[in-house]
C-alpha positions in Angstrom: 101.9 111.5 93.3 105.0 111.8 91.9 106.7 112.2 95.4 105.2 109.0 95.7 106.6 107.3 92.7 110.1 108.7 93.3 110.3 106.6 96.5 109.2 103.6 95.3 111.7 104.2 92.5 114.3 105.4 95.2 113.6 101.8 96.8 113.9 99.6 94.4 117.0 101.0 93.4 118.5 101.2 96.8 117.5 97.5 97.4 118.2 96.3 94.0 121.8 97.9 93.8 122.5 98.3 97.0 121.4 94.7 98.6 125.4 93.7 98.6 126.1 96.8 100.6 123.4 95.5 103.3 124.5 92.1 103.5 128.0 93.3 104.4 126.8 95.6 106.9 124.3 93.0 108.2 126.4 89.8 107.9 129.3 91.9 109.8 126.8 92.9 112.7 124.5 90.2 112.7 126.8 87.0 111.7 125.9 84.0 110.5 126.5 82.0 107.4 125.0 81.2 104.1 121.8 79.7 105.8 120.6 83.2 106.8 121.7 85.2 103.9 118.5 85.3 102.9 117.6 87.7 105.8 119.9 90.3 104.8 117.6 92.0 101.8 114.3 92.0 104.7 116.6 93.6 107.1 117.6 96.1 104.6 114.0 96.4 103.7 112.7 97.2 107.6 115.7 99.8 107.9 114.9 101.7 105.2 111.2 101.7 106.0 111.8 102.8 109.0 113.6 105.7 107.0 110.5 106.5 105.1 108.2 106.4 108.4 110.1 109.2 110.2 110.4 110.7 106.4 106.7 111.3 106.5 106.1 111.9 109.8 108.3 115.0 109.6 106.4 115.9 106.3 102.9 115.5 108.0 103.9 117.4 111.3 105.3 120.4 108.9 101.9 120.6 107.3 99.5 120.4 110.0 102.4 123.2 111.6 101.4 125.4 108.4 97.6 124.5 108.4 97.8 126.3 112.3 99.7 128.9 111.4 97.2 129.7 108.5 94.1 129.0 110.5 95.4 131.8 113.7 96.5 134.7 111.0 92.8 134.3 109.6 91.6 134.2 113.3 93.7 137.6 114.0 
């Protein structure tokens, strides 16, 4: 649980202080002008969820790795 929280903390941080730092890096890549500003903070959004997909992904394939590698030196 408090994996959990720290990531939602970890979020809101990197969205709340770190929104300016996406629209440059979108506005840059994607262009545009003020009309789709808005954009930028869902863009940022999507990347880092993406981020915290793979994240856990990694973190679930590590523990069904160890669950195995329990189950066959109980097996042996």
């Amino acid at each position: 649980m408090k994996k959990v929280i720290g990531v939602m903390i970890f979020f809101f941080l990197a969205m709340t202080f770190g929104g300016g730092l996406f629209a440059m890096i979108f506005s840059s890549i994607c262009g545009g002008g003020v009309s789709e500003t808005y954009l930028y903070p869902i863009y940022g959004g999507i990347v880092l969820l993406a981020g915290l997909i793979v994240i856990c992904t990694v973190v679930i394939l590590d523990e069904i790795k160890l669950i195995k590698d329990s189950l066959n030196k109980n097996e042996k």
